[in-house]
C-alpha positions in Angstrom: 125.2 81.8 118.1 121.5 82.5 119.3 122.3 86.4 118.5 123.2 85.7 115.5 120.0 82.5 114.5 117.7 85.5 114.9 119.6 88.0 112.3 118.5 86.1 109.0 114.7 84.9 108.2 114.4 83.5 104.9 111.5 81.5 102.7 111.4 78.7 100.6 107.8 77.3 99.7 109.4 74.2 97.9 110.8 71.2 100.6 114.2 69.9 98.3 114.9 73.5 97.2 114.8 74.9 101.4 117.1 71.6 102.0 119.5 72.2 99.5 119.4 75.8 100.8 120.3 74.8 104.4 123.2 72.7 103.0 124.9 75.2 101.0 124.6 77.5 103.9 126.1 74.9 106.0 129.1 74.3 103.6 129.9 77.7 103.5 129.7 78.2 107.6 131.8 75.3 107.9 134.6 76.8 105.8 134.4 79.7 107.9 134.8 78.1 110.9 132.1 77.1 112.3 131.3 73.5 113.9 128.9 71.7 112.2 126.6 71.6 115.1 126.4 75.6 114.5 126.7 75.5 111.0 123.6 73.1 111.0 121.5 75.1 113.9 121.6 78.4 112.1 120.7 77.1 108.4 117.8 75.6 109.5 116.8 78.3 111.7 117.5 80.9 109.0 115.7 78.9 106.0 112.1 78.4 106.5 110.0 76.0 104.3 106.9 78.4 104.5 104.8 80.3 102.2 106.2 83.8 102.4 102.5 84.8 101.4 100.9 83.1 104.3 103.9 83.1 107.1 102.9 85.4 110.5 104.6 89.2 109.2 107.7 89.5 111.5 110.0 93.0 111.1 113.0 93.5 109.2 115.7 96.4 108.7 116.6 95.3 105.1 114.3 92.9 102.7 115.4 91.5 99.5 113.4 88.9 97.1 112.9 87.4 93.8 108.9 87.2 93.3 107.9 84.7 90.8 106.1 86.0 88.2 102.5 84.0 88.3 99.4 85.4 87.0 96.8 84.9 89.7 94.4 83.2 86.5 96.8 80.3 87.1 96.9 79.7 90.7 95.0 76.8 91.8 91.8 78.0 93.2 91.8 77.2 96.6 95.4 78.9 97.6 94.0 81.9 95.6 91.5 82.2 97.9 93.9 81.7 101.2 96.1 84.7 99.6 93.1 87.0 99.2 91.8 86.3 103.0 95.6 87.3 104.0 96.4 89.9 101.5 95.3 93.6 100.9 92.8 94.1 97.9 94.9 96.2 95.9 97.8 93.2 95.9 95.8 90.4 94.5 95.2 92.0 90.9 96.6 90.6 88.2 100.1 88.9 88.7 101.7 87.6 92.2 105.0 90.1 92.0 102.9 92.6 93.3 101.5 90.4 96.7 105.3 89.6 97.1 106.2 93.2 96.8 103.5 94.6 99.7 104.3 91.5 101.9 108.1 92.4 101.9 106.9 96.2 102.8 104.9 95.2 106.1 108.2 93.3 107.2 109.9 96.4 106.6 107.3 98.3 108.6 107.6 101.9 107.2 111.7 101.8 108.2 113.3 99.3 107.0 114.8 99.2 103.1 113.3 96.7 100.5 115.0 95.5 96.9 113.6 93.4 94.9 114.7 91.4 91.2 111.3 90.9 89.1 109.6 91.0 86.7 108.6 94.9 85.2 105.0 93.6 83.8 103.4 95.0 86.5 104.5 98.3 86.5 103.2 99.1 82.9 100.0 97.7 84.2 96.9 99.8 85.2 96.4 97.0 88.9 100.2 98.3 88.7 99.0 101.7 89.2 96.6 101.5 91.5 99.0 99.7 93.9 101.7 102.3 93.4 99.5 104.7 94.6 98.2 102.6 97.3 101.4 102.2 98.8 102.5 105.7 98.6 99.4 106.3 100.4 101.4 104.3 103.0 104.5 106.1 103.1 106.4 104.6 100.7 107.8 105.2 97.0 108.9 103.4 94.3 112.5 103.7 92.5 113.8 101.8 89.9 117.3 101.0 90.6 118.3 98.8 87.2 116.2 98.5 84.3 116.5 95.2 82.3 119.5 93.7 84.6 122.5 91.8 82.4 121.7 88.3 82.7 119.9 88.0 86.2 118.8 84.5 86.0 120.6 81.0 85.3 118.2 80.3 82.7 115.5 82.1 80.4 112.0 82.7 82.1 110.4 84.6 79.1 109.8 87.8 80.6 111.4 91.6 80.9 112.6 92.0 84.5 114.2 94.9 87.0 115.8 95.9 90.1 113.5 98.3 92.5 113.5 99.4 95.7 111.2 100.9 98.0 111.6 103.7 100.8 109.8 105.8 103.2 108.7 108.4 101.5 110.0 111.0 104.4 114.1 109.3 103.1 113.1 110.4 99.7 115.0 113.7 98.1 113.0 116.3 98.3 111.7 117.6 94.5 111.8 121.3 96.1 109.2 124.2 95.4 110.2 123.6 91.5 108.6 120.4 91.5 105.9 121.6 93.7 104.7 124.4 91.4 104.6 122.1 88.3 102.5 119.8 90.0 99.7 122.7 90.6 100.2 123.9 87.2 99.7 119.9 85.9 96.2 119.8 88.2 95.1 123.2 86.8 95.7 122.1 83.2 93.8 118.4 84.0 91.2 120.0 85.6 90.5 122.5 82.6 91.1 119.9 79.6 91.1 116.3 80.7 94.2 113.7 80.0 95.1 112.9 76.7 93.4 109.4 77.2 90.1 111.5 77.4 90.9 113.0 74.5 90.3 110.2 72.1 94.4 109.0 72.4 94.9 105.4 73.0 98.4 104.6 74.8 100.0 100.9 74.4 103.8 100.0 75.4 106.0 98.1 73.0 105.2 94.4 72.4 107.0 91.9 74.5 109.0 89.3 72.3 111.1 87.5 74.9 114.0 85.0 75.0 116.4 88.2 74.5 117.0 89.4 71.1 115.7 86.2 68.9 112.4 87.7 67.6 115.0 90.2 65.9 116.2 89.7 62.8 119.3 91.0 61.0 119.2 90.9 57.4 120.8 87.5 56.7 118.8 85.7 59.2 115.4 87.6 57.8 116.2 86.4 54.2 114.6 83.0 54.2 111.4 84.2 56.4 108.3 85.0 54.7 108.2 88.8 54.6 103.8 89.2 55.1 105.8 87.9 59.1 108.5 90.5 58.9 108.3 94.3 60.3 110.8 96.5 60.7 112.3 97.0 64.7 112.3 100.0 66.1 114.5 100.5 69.2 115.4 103.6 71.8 118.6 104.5 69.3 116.7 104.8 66.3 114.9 108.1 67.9 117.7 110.6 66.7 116.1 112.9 64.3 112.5 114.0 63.7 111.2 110.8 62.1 112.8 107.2 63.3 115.6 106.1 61.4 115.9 103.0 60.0 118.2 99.9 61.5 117.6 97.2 59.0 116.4 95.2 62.0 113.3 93.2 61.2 110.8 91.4 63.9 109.5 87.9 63.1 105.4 88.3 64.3 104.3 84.8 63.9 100.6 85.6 64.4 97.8 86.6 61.5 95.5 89.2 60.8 93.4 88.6 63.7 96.5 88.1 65.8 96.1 84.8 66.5 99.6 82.0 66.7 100.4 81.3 62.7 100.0 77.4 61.7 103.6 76.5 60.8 103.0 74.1 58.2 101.3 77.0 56.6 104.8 79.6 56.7 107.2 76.9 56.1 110.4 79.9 56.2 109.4 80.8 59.0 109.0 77.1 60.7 112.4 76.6 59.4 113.9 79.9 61.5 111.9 78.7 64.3 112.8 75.1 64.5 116.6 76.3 64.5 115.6 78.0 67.7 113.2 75.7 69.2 115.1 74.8 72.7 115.4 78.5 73.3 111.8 79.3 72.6 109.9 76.1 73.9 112.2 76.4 77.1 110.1 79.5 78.4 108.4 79.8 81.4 105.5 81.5 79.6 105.2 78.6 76.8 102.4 76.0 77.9 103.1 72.3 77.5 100.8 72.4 74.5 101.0 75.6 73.3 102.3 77.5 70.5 106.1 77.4 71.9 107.1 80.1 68.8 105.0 82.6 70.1 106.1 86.5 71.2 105.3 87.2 75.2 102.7 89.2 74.0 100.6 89.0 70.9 101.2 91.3 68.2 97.9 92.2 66.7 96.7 94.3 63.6 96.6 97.2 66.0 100.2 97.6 65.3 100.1 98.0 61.4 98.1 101.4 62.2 99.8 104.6 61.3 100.4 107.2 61.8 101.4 106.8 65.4 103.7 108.7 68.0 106.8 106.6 69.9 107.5 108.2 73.3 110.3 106.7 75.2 110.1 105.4 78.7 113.8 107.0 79.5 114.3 110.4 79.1 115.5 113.9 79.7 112.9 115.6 78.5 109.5 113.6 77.2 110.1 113.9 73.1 107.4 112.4 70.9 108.4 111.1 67.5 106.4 110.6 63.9 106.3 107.1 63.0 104.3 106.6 59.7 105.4 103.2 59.1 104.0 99.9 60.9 107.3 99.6 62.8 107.2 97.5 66.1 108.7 99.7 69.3 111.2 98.1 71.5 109.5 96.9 75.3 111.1 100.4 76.7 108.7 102.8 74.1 105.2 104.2 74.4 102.8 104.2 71.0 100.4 107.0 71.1 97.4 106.3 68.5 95.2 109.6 68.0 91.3 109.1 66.9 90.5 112.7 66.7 93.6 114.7 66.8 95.8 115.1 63.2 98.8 113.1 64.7 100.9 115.6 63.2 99.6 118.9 65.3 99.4 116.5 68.7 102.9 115.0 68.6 103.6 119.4 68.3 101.1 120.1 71.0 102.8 117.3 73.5 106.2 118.4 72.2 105.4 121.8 73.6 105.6 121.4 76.8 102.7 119.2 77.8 104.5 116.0 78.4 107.7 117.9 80.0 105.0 119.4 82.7 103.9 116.1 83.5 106.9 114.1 83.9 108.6 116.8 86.2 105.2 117.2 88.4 104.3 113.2 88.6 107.0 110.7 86.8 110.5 109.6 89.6 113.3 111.7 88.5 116.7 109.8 88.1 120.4 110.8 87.9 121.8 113.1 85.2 118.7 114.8 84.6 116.8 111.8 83.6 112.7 110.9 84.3 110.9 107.4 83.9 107.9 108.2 81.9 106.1 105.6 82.8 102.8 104.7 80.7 100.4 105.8 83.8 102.1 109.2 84.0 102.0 109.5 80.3 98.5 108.2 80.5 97.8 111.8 82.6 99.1 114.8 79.8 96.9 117.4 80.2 94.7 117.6 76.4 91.4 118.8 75.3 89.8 117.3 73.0 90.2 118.3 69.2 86.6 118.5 68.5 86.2 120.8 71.4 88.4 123.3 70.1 86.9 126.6 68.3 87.6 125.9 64.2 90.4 128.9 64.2 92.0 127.5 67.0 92.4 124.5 65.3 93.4 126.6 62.2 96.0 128.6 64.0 97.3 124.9 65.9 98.0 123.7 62.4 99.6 126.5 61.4 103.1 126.3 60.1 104.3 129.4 61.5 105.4 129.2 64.5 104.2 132.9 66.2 100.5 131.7 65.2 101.2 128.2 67.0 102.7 129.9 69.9 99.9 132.5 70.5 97.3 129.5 70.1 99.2 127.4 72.3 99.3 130.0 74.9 96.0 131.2 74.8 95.1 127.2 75.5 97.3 125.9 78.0 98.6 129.7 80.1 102.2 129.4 79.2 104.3 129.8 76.0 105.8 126.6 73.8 109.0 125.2 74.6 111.4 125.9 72.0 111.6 123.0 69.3 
């Protein structure tokens, strides 16, 4: 029995929750086999009540955790403090996933494996980034194992979540001299032009709504909601052609032109569709006792009524930018690409060329079937010049509609020729 009291290490911060813990262990070793007195000696040696944050780092071959998703702005002040004393710099940014996350790695200890079910804000945030590339720094890199799991928690918490794991970077498949050569090629073309953030391009990812598919509206449940509050859904399946198609989905954006929470005595429809949904909505982790419990995850702001714009998706085979000249609102999983000096037209044609399919294979995780996660932050680094840099015939010739004058222009810019449309 000692062998086996030192094979599990767990931690529980909260005291009933590590008791009833221990006891369900113990019902399930006793109908096993064991004696109680066992039963009893190895839940409690197995269950901590500790602070996983704060506990002495021990090693482990295989880590596996929940994080809670927390923004450190909400932490009372004092245990923020105790975290940051303990805690690397680049862990303490902006919600406590991330501190989970890097904990769990030094218990792995650059051998061991590391899963984790949490939530994906993080990884679409710039702190996000940094700590990405923090920790590859230390030998390890990230994989997303399950995007958006089925149901992975008894009750709604209000925000997106995901399965990912983490591995020495020296297990990882090797991308080969392919992936090698596009990575030089990326660098060269960053070096020479700048990214396309630096080019006057500014990159947002679909709002969050929350509390699964209720912000979306079919057209019988749209019908008694004030339409100024409805805009039309846009989701990864509607990106089959050219242009978007349309589902006849709607979004219900309860906030006003400043995007700021609606009154609801002031959209009575709309109160009406909420109220039928209130124990769903008010139940979320992210709703505050007093606050606006029929609010989106994330505000949806005027921002979003600008077009035209470009919708990249997260998942692909190859990075595909499409023309949305509507004021849809793009699923979680989609990128929006606003342009401020580029006609959006000739840049969704330049990233469509190649630009985009350079960057995902030299920097964005390549998964099965072909498939890369363009993540915003490799998005974020497209190679682009700016448009007002550009001599006036080459911006002739890139708004050219035939297609030898493109491709000579194209190729005389960025060293190779256009992928074929």
């Amino acid at each position: 029995m000692d062998s086996l009291a030192d094979r599990i290490v767990s931690f529980e911060i909260h005291a009933e929750t590590a008791t009833a813990t221990r006891e369900t262990i113990e019902r399930a070793l006793r109908s096993a086999g064991l004696t109680a007195s066992d039963a009893k000696m190895l839940s409690t040696r197995w269950v901590r009540k500790a602070d996983f944050l704060l506990a002495e780092v021990g090693q482990a071959s295989h880590v596996v955790a929940n994080p809670p998703y927390v923004r450190w702005s909400k932490l009372p002040k004092s245990l923020a403090s105790a975290y940051r004393l303990a805690l690397r710099q680049t862990a303490t940014r902006g919600d406590l996933a991330v501190a989970f996350i890097d904990r769990m790695l030094d218990w792995a200890d650059g051998h061991g494996s590391v899963v984790a079910l949490v939530s994906d804000r993080w990884m679409f945030a710039q702190y996000g980034a940094a700590f990405v590339e923090e920790i590859a720094a230390r030998g390890w890199a990230l994989n997303v194992l399950e995007e958006r799991p089925s149901a992975p928690f008894i009750r709604d918490v209000g925000a997106y979540s995901a399965i990912v794991g983490f591995w020495p970077v020296k297990r990882r498949p090797s991308g080969g001299v392919a992936r090698r050569d596009q990575r030089e090629i990326h660098a060269e073309l960053v070096g020479r032009h700048g990214t396309i953030e630096g080019a006057g391009c500014v990159i947002r990812v679909g709002p969050a709504l929350g509390c699964g598919r209720t912000y979306i509206l079919d057209e019988t449940a749209s019908a008694g909601v004030e339409p100024e509050i409805l805009r039309p859904y846009l989701a990864r399946g509607d990106l089959a052609g050219p242009k978007p198609r349309s589902s006849g989905l709607m979004v219900a954006c309860p906030y006003d032109v400043r995007g700021k929470p609606i009154d609801l005595q002031d959209w009575p429809g709309f109160a009406r569709w909420a109220e039928q949904h209130r124990a769903a909505l008010s139940s979320r982790s992210c709703v505050r006792p007093d606050g606006a419990w029929w609010r989106t995850i994330d505000a949806i702001g005027p921002q979003w009524m600008v077009s035209p714009k470009l919708i990249v998706p997260e998942l692909c085979q190859r990075p595909k930018a499409f023309l949305d000249a509507t004021t849809s609102i793009p699923a979680h999983s989609l990128y929006v690409v606003w342009s401020c000096e580029w006609p959006t037209t000739i840049l969704q044609r330049v990233l469509n060329a190649g630009l985009m399919r350079i960057t995902a294979e030299a920097c964005a995780p390549q998964l099965k079937h072909g498939y890369y996660r363009f993540y915003r932050r490799f998005l974020a680094q497209t190679p682009l010049p700016r448009w007002s840099t550009l001599h006036l015939d080459q911006q002739r010739r890139l708004a050219a509609t035939s297609n030898p004058i493109f491709a000579g222009c194209f190729e005389e810019l960025f060293g190779f020729a256009p992928d074929a449309e």
